[in-house]
C-alpha positions, 0 to 999 in steps of 0.5 A, a space after each residue: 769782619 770790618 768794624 764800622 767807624 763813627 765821628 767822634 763828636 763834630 769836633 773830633 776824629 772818625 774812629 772804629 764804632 768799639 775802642 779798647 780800653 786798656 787799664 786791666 793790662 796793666 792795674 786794679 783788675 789782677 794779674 796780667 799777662 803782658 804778651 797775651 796784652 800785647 797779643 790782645 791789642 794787636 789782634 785789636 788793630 788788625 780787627 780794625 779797632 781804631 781808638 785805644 784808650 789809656 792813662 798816664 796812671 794806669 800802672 804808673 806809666 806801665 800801660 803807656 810803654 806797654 802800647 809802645 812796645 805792641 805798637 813798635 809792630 804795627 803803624 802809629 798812624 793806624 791808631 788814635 790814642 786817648 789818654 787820661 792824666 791827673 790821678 797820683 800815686 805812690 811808689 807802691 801804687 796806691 793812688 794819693 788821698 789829694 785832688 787831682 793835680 790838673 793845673 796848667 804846668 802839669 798839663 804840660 809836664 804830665 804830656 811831657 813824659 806820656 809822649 816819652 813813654 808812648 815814643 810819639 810826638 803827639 797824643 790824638 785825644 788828651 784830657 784830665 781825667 777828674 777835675 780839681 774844684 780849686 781849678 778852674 776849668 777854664 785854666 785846665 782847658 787853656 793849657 790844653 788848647 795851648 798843647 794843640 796849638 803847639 801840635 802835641 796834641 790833636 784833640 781835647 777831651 773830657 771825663 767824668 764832668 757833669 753839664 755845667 763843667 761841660 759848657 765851661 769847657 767849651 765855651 774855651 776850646 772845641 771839646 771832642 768827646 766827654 768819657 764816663 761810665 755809661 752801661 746798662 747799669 749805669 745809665 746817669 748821664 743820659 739825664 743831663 749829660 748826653 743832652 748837654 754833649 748833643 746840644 754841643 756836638 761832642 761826642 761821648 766814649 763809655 767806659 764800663 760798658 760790662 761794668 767791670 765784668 758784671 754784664 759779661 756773663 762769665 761773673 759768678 757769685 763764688 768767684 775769689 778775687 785776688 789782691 790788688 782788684 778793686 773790685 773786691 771794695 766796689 759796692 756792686 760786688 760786695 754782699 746782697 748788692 752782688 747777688 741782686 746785680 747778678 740777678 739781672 745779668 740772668 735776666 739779659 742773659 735770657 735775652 741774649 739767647 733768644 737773639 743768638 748773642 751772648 751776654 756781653 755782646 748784648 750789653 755792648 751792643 746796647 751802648 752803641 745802639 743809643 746814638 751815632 756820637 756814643 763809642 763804646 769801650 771794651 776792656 778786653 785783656 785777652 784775645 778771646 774777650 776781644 773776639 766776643 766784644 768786637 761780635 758786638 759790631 754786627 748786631 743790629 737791635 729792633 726796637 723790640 730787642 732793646 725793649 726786651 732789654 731795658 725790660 731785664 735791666 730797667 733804668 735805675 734797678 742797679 744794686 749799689 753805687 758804681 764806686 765807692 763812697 770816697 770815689 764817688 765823692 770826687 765825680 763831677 758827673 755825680 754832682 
């Protein structure tokens, strides 16, 4: 099928109505398979999925010179790569206890090696991926501005910032998206933020859409994670929270079939149906979870299937925080 495309935002690119969210081919979700990624994020292109979303971090540098290796294969210019920037860490991958390193000189050392890693002389869409509170925002956005200017990079992003944030942001420079956590169990922004986004024309890329596999439907109660997967300290994984949580994917589930989608699809579809400037991002790290994912682009939902929807999984009925305290702690967008 051909994936529809939306604009991403009125400052920003026209890209497919799904992107692919990279992060799980390369950390925090267990252990991968890197041919199967490749494979993934060639059948991604080939599907027509324009946007691939990534991180300098993801990995430590992994996941950046694992789409240069699958896009040796395919056309650069078919792609529009959104990468994220500020987050530390150690040898072993353990993420540093430090606020975010987005000063001006390490927008544009941090660029530096991501261009290297990714073998392209520019990034489509660049953006720090927290902010740092002793930073302004300001200085954080100049030193972007002057890195579009300088044509390595096309558009400037955001992620994770809360409304005021947003406007500082904008009153520099033309914003092209803000990224945030955005499902039906997680469903915050739509309080402040996304009003903000509309009133400035950027446009927003959720991530999370299947909140780390809770509303795929292939999650069970009696699933053991394995080290290195940060779920298994995410607060809606843990105890109570989880079997609550599953409760409602049970519910969607109900609604899924009588619409002849699966689980995954619906809460997909879900997302996209909330605005033309909303792309969602699938974390797929295999080709038949991308094959499940994109189906989402052909299903239309009545007002009545999205009633029946928010019915299963009303606003707010989410058990435990999306992270952990000290996570949470560091979100602008919680604020």
């Amino acid at each position: 099928m051909t994936i529809p495309t939306r604009a991403l935002g009125a400052y920003g690119p026209t890209v497919s109505a799904i992107g692919l969210g990279t992060l799980g081919m390369s950390d925090l979700y267990g252990p991968t398979d890197e041919a199967e990624s490749i494979a993934t994020i060639h059948e991604a292109i080939d599907s027509g999925i324009t946007l691939l979303d990534t991180g300098d971090f993801y990995g430590s540098g992994h996941n950046e010179m694992l789409i240069a290796r699958a896009l040796r294969e395919r056309n650069r210019d078919d792609v529009i790569l959104s990468v994220k920037f500020g987050a530390r860490r150690d040898p072993s991958g353990a993420f540093l206890p430090v606020p975010y390193d987005v000063t001006p000189e390490a927008v544009k050392d941090r660029l530096a090696y991501s261009l290297r890693r990714l073998n392209t002389d520019h990034i489509d869409i660049y953006r720090p991926s927290r902010l740092n509170p002793s930073i302004p925002v300001e200085d954080t956005i100049g030193a972007l501005a002057e890195m579009q200017q300088a044509g390595h990079i096309r558009y400037i992003g955001l992620s994770e910032v809360g409304p005021e944030a947003i406007r500082r942001a904008a009153s520099v420079t033309s914003i092209c998206d803000l990224q945030i956590e955005y499902s039906l169990l997680s469903r915050g922004p739509e309080n402040q933020i996304i009003p903000t986004l509309r009133e400035l024309g950027i446009g927003l890329t959720a991530y999370g859409v299947l909140s780390r596999g809770l509303l795929s439907g292939h999650w069970s109660a009696a699933r053991n994670l394995t080290n290195g997967d940060f779920r298994a300290t995410s607060p809606r994984f843990q105890g109570e929270n989880l079997h609550d949580n599953l409760r409602l994917v049970d519910a969607l589930g109900r609604v899924a079939e009588n619409l002849g989608a699966t689980t995954a699809q619906v809460a997909i579809a879900w997302v996209a149906s909330r605005g033309d400037d909303i792309v969602p991002l699938v974390g797929a790290r295999r080709r038949d979870r991308l094959e499940e994912s994109i189906g989402a682009a052909r299903l239309q939902l009545s007002r009545d299937a999205i009633d029946a929807i928010e019915q299963a999984i009303p606003a707010g009925a989410a058990a435990g925080d999306r992270y952990a305290a000290p996570i949470m702690a560091t979100l602008d967008s919680e604020r």
